[in-house]
C-alpha positions in Angstrom: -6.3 -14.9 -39.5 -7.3 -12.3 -36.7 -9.6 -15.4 -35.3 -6.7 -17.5 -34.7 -4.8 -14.4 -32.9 -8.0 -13.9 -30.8 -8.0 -17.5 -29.8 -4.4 -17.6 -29.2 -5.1 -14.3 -26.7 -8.0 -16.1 -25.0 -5.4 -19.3 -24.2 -2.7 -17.5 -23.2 -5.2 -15.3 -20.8 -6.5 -18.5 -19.6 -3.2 -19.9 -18.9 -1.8 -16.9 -17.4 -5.2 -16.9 -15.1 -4.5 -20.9 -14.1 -0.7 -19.6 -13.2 -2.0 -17.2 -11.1 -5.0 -19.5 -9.6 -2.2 -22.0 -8.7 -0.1 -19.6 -6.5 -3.1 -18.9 -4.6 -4.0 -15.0 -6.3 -7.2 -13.9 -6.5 -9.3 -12.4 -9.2 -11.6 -9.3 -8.0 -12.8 -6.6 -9.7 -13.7 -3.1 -7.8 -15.2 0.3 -9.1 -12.9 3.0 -7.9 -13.7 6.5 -7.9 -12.0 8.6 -11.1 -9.9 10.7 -9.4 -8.0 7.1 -8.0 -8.1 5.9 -11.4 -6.2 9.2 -12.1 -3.6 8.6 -9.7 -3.2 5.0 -10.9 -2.4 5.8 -14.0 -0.1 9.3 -13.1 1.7 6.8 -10.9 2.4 4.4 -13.9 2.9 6.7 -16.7 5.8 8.6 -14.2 7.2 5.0 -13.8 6.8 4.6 -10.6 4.9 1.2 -11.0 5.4 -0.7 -13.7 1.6 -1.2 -14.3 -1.9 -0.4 -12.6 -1.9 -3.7 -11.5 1.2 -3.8 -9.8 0.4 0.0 -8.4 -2.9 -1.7 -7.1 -1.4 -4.7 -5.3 1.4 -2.7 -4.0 -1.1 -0.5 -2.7 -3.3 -2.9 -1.2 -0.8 -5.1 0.9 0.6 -2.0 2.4 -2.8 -0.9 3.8 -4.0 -4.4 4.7 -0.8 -6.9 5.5 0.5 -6.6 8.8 4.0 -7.0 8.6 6.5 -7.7 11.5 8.6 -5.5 12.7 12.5 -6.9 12.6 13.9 -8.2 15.8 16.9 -7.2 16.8 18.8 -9.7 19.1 
């Protein structure tokens, strides 16, 4: 019985991996340093991101993505 749940986990995480494959997201894991991981998870547990990896994407397109600024006309 748990076999078939563990195998039903590995399909959905391979599906769930091809989704995000598709829409052109990348998969990359980093070392960070504890006290981050601290933060990270301070940040999620107060609910201000509803996961690390939403925290850690958040937090990575604000320091790299250069937005424009709105045009007024």
């Amino acid at each position: 019985m748990i076999e078939m749940a563990d195998q039903a986990s590995r399909e959905r995480a391979q599906r769930l991996r091809q989704i995000r494959r598709e829409r052109g997201d990348r998969e990359m894991n980093v070392w960070i340093p504890h006290n981050v991981g601290v933060a990270i998870d301070r940040a999620v547990a107060t609910g201000r991101y509803p996961s690390r990896q939403v925290a850690i994407a958040h937090v990575l397109e604000a320091a790299f993505v250069q937005k424009e600024p709105d045009k007024v006309t």
